[in-house]
Backbone as a ProteinNet text record, in pm:
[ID]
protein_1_A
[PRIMARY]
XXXXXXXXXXXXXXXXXXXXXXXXXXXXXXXXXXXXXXXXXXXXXXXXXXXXXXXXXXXXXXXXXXXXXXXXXXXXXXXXXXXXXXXXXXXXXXXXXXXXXXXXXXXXXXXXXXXXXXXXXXXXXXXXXXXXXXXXXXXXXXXX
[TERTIARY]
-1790.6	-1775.8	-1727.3	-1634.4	-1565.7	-1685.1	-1750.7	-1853.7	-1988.3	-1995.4	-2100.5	-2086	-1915.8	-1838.4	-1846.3	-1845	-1778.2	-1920.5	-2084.8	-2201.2	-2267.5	-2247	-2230.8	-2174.9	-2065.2	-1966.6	-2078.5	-2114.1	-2183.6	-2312.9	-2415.1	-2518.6	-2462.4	-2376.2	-2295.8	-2288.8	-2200.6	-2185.6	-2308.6	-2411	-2568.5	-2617.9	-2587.2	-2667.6	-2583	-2448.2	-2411.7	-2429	-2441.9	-2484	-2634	-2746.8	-2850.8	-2903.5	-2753.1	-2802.7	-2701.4	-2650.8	-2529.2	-2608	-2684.1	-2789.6	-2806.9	-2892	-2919.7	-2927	-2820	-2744.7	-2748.8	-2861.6	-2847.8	-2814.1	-2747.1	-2787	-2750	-2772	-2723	-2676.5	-2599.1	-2535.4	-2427.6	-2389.1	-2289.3	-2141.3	-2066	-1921.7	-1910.1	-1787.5	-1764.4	-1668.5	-1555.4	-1419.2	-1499.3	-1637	-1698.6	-1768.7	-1799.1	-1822.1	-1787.6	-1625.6	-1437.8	-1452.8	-1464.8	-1382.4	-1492.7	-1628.4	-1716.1	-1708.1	-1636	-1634.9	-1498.8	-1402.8	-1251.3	-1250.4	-1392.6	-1401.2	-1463.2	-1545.9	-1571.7	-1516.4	-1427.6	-1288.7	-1210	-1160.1	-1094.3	-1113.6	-1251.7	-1313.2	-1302.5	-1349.2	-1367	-1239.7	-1145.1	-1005.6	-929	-985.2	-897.5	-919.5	-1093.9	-1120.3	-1076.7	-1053.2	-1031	-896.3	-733.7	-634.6	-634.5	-692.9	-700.8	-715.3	-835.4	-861.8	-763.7	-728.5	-586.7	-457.4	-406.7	-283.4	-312.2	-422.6	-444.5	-415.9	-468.1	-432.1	-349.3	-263.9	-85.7	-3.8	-34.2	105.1	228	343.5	479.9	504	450.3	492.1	394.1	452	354.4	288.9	342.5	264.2	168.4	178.4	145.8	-49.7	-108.5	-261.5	-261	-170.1	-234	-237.3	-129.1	-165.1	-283.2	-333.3	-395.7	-576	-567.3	-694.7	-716.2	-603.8	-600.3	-701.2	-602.3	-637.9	-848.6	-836.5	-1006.5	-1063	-1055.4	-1098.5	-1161.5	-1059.9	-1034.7	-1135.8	-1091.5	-1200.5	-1358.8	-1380.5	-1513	-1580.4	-1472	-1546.2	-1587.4	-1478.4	-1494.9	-1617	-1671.1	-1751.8	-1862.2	-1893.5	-2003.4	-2012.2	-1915.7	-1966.1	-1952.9	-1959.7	-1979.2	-2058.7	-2205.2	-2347.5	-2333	-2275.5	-2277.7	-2201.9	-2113.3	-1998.9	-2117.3	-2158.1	-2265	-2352.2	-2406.6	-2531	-2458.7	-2336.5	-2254.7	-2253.4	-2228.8	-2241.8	-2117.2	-2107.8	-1967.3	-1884.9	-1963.5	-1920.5	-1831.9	-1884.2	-1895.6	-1703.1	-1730.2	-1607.3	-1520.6	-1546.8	-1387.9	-1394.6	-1485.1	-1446.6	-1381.3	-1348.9	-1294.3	-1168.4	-1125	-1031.3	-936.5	-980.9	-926.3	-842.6	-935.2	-940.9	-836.4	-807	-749.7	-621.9	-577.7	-501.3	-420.5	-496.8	-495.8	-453.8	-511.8	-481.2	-374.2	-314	-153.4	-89.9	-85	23	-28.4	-121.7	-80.2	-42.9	-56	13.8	146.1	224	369.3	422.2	321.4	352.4	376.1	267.7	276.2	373.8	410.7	510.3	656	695.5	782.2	811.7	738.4	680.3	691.1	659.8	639.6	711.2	818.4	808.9	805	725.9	740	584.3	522	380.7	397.8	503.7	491.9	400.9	352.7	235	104.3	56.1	-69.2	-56.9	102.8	98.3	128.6	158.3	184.3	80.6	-23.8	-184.4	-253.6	-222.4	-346.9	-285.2	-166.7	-116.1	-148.3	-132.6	-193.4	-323.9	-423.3	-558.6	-601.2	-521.6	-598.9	-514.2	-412.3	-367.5	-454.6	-533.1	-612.7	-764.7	-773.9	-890.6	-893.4	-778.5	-766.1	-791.8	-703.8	-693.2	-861	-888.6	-1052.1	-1166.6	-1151.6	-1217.7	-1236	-1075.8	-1050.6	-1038.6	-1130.8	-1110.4	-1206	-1204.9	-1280.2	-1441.6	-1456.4	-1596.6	-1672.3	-1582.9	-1588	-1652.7	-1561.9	-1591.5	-1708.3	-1756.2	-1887.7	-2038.6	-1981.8	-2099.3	-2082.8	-1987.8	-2037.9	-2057.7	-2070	-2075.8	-1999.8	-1874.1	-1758.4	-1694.5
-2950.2	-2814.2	-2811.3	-2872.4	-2907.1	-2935.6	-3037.5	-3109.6	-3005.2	-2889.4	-2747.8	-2676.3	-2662.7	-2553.5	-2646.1	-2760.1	-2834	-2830.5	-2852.2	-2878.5	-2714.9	-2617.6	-2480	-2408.9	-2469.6	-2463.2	-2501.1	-2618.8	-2700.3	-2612.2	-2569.8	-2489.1	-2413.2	-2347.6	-2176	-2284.2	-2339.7	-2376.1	-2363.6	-2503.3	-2537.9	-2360.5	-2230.2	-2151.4	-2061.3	-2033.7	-2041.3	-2058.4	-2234.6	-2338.8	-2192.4	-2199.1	-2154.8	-2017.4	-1943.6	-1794.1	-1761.6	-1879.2	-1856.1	-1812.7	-1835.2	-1763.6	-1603.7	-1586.2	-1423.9	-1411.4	-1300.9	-1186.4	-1103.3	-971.1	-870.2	-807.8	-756.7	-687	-734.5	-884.3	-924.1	-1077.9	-1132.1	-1266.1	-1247.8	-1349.7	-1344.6	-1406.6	-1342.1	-1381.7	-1522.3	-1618.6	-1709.1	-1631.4	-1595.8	-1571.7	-1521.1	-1435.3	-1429.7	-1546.3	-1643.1	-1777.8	-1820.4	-1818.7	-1869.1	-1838	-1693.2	-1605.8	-1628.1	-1654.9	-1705.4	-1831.6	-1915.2	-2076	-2052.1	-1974	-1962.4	-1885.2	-1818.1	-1728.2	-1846.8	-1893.3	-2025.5	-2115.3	-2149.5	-2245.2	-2193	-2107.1	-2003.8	-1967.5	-1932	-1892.6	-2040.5	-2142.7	-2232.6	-2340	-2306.6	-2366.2	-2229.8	-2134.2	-2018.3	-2062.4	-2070.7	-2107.5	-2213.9	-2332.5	-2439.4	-2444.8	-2394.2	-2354.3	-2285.6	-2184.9	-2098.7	-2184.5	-2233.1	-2317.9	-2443.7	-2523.2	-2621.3	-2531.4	-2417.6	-2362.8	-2326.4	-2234.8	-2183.2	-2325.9	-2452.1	-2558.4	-2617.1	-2566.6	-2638.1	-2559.8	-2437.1	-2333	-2361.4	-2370.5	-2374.4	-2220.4	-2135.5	-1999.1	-1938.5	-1789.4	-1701.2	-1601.2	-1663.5	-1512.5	-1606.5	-1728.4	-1794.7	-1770.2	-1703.4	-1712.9	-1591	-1491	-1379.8	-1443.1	-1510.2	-1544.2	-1644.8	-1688.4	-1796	-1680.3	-1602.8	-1511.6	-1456.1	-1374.7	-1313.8	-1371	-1547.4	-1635.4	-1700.5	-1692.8	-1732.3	-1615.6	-1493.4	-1316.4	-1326.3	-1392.7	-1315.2	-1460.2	-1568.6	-1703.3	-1631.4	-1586.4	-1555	-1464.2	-1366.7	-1229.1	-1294.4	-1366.3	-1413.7	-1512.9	-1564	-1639.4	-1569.9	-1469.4	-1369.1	-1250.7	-1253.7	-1157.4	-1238.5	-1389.4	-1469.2	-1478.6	-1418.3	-1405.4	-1272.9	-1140.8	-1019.7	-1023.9	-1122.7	-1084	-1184.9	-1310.9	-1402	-1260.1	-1150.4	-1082.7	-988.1	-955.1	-804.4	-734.5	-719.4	-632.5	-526.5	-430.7	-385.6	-381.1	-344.5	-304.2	-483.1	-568.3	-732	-760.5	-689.7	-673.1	-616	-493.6	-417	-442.4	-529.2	-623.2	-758.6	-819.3	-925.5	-850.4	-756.3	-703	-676.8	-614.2	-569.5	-724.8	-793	-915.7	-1032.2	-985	-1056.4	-1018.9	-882.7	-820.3	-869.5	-874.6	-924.7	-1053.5	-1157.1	-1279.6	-1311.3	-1294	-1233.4	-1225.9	-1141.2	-1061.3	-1157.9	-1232.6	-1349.5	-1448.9	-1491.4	-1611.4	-1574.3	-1467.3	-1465.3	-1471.2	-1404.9	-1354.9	-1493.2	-1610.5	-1733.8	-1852.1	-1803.2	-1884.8	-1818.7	-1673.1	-1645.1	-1659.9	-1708.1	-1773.5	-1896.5	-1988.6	-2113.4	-2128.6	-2190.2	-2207.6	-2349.8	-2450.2	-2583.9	-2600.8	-2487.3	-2477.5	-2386.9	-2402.3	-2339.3	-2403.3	-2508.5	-2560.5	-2492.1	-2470.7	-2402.9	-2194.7	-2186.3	-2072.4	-2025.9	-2090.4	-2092.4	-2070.8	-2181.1	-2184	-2056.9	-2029	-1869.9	-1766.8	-1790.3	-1675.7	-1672.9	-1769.7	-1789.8	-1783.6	-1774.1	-1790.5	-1634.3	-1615.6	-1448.9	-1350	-1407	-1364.7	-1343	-1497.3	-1530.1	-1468.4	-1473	-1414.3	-1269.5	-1191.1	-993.2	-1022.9	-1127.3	-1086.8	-1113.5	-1250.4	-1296.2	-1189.8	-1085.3	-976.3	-826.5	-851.2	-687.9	-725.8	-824.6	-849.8	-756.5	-723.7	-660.7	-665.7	-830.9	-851.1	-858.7	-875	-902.9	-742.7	-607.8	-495.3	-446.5	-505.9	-498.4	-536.4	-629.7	-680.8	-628	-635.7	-487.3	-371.8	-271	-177	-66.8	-106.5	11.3	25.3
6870.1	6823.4	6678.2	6644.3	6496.3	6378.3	6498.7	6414.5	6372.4	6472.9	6438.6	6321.6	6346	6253.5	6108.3	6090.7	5940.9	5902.4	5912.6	5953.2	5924.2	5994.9	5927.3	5795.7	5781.7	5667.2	5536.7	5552.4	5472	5417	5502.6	5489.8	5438.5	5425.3	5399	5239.6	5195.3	5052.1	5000.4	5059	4945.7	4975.1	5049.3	5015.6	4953.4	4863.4	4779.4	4647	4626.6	4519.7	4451.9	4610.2	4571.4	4487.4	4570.1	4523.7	4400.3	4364.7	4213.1	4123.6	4076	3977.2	3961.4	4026.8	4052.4	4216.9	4199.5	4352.2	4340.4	4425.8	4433.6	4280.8	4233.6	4080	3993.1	4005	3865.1	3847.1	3792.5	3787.2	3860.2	3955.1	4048.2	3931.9	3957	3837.8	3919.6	3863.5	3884.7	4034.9	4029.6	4093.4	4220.9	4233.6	4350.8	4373	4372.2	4421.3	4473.9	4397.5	4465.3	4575.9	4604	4692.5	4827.5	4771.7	4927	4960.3	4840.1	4933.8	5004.5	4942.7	5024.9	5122.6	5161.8	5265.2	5383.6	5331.6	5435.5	5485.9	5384.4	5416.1	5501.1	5477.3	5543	5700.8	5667.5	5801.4	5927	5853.3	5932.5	5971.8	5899.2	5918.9	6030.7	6060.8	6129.7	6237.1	6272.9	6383.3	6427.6	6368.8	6431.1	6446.4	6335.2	6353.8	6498.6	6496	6629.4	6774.3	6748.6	6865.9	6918.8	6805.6	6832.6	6887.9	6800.2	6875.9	7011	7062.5	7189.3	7268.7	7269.2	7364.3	7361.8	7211.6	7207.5	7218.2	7261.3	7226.6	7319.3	7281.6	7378.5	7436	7455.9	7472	7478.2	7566.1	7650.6	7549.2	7362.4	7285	7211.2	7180.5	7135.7	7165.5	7274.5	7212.9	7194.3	7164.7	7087.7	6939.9	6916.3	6738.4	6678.6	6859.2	6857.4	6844.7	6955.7	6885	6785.8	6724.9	6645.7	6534.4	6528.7	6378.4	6386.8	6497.3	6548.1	6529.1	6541.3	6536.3	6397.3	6372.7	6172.6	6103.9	6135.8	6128.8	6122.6	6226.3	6304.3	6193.8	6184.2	6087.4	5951.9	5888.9	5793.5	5731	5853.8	5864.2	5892.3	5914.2	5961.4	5825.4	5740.4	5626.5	5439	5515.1	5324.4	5313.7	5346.5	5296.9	5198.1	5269.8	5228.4	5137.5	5106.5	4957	4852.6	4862.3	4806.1	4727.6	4811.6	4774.8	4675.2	4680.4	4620.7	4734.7	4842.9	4942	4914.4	4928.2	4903.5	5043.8	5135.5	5276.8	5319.8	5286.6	5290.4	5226	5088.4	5010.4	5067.4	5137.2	5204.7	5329.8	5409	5508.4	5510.6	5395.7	5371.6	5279.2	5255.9	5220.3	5339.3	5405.9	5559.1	5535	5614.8	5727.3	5602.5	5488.6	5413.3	5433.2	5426.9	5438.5	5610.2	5683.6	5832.7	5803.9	5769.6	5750.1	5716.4	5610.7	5528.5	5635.6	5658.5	5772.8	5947.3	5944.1	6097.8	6051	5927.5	5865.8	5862.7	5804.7	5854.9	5934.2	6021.4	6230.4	6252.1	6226	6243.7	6249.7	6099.8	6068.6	6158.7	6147.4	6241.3	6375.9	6438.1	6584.7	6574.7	6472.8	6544.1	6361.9	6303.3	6183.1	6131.1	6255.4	6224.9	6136.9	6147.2	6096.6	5940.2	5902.7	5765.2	5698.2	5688.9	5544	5591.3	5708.4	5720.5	5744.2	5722.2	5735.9	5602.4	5561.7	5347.2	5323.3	5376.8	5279.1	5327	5454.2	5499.6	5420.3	5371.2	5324.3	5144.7	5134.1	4908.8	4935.1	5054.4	5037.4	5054.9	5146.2	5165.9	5023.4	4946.1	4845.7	4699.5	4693.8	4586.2	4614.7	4754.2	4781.2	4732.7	4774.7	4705.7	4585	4536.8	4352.7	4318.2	4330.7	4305.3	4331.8	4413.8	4503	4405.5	4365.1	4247.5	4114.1	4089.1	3949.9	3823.3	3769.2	3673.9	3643.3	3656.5	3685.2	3834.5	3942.9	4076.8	4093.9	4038.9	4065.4	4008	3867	3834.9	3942.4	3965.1	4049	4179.9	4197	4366.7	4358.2	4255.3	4159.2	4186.9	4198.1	4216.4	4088.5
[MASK]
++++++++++++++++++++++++++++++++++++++++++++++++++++++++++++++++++++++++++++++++++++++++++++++++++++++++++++++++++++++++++++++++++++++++++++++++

């Protein structure tokens, strides 16, 4: 399964690499590039985060934080084509779910705080991801 998800991941970059050129209206900025390989990364480290805690959790709350982080994996991984193209809808769905991410990475770390280094990183990723998202040229190219 790891081996689907890392193997998927992969296709998701080279079609990236492919459509860096010309996207939907225009030249894709650099910081939206960022923000779809960190959406893939992202995506595919939630799920698998997700999937390891659900079979290690010490405690009875432990797979809500454990769905939650696979939920948000999943989406994320289902709308880095639509941010790749300029989608806008793509954009304030990975805004949400960034915003979401943030806030289970703390839940995370407050629950279990022996996992602070992976609850640090979901949290600077879905951070860099907003900023990379509302950047000046980011907003050009989704045309808000």
């Amino acid at each position: 399964m790891v081996a689907a998800a890392v193997h998927g991941m992969l296709r998701l970059v080279v079609l990236a690499i492919d459509w860096s050129v010309v996207a939907g209206n225009g030249h894709r900025p650099f910081s939206v590039s960022v923000v779809f390989v960190i959406i893939l990364i992202s995506g595919v480290l939630g799920v698998i985060a997700g999937i390891y805690r659900l079979f290690n959790r010490g405690d009875d709350l432990g797979w809500i934080s454990s769905a939650v982080t696979i939920g948000l994996g999943v989406i994320y991984l289902l709308v880095a084509r639509g941010i790749a193209n300029g989608n806008r809808g793509a954009r304030f769905l990975v805004a949400v779910v960034s915003v979401l991410w943030i806030v289970a990475g703390v839940w995370a770390f407050i629950i279990e705080p022996a996992i602070w280094p992976a609850s640090t990183v979901q949290v600077l990723l879905g951070l860099i991801t907003l900023g990379l998202l509302y950047n000046g040229k980011a907003r050009a190219f989704f045309g808000a």
